[in-house]
C-alpha positions in Angstrom: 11.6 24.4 12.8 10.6 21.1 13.7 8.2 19.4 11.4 4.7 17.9 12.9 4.5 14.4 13.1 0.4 13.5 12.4 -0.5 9.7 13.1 -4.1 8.3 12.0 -5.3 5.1 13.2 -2.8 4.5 15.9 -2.8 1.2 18.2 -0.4 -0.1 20.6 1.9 -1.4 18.2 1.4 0.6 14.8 -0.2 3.4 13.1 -2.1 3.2 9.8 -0.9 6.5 8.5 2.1 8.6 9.8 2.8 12.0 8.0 5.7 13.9 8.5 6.2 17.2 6.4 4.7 16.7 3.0 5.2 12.8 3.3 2.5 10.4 3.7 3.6 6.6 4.8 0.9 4.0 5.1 1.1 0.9 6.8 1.4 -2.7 4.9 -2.3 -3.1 3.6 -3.5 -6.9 3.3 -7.0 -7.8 1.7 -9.4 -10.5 3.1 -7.5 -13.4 3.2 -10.4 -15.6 2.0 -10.1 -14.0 -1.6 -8.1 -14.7 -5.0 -4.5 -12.6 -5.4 -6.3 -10.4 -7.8 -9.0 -9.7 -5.1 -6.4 -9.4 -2.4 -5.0 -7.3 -4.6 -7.9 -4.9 -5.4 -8.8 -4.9 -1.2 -4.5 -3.6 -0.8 -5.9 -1.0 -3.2 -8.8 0.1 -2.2 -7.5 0.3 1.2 -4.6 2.5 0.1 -7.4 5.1 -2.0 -8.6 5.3 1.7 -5.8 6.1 3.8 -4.5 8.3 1.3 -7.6 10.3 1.0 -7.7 10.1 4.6 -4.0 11.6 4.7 -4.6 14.6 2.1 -3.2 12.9 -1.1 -4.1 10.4 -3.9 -2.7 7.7 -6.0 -1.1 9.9 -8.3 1.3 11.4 -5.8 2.4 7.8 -4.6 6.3 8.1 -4.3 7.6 4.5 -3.5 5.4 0.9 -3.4 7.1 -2.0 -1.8 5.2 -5.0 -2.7 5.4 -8.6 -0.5 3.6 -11.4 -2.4 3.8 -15.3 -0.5 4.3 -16.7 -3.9 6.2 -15.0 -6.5 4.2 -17.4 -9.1 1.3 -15.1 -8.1 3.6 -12.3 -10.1 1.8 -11.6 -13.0 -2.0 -11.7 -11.0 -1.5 -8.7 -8.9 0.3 -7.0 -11.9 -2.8 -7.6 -13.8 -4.6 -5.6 -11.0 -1.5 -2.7 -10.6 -1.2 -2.0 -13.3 -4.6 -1.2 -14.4 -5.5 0.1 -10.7 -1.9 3.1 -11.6 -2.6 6.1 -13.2 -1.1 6.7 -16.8 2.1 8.6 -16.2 2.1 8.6 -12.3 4.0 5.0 -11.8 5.8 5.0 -8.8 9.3 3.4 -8.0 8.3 0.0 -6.9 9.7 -2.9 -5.4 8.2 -6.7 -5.5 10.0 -9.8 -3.3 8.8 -12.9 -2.1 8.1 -13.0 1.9 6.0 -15.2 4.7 3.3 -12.9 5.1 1.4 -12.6 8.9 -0.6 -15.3 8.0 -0.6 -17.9 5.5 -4.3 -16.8 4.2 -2.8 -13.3 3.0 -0.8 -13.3 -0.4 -0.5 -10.0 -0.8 1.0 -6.8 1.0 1.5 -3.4 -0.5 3.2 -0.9 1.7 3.1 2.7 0.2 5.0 6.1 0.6 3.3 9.5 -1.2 3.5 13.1 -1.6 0.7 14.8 0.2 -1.3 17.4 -2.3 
C-alpha cells in the first residue's frame, strides 16, 4: 500500500507542510526580519504551533528541530526562547549551525519534523 502524500500551503517552488504517513515536515519558519533574535525566535515558534495544528499534531510530538542562526553569538538568545517555548519531557533531537540565511534581516530559521497525533 502506498502511503498518501498531503501538501498544505503549496507554491511553485515549496510547500509549507508535507505529510507523508504519520510524519509531519514543515518548511524553514523565519520571523519578521525587523525584530530581536528572541522575537524572531518566538515568530519561528508561533509559526510552527500553526502549521502543526494545521497538520494534525503539536509541539509535543516534534521529532527532529534543525536550527540555522546567522550568528552563532546569537546562541544563547533563541535558547532563552526554546527552551522555555519546549514542553517538559518532550525535547526533540535538535541540531543548531551557523548559515547565510535568505536574507540578511532574518537571524533565525527553525525547520521541524513531528509525529502526527
Amino acid at each position: 500500500m502506498t502511503e498518501t502524500v498531503k501538501r498544505h500551503h503549496t507554491g511553485k517552488r515549496m510547500s509549507q507542510i508535507v505529510v507523508h504517513g504519520d510524519t509531519v515536515y514543515l518548511a524553514g519558519q523565519v520571523g519578521r526580519p525587523e525584530g530581536s533574535v528572541a522575537q524572531q525566535t518566538r515568530d519561528c515558534l508561533d509559526a510552527i504551533e500553526r502549521l502543526l495544528d494545521e497538520a494534525g499534531s503539536d509541539k509535543t510530538r516534534i521529532l527532529q528541530a534543525i536550527i540555522w542562526l546567522a550568528d552563532m553569538a546569537d546562541f544563547e538568545e533563541m535558547n532563552a526562547v526554546w527552551d522555555a517555548w519546549v514542553p517538559e519531557g518532550h525535547a526533540p533531537v535538535r541540531a543548531c549551525g551557523e548559515a547565510r540565511l535568505a536574507a540578511p534581516e532574518y537571524k533565525v530559521e527553525i525547520i521541524i519534523t513531528a509525529a502526527s497525533r
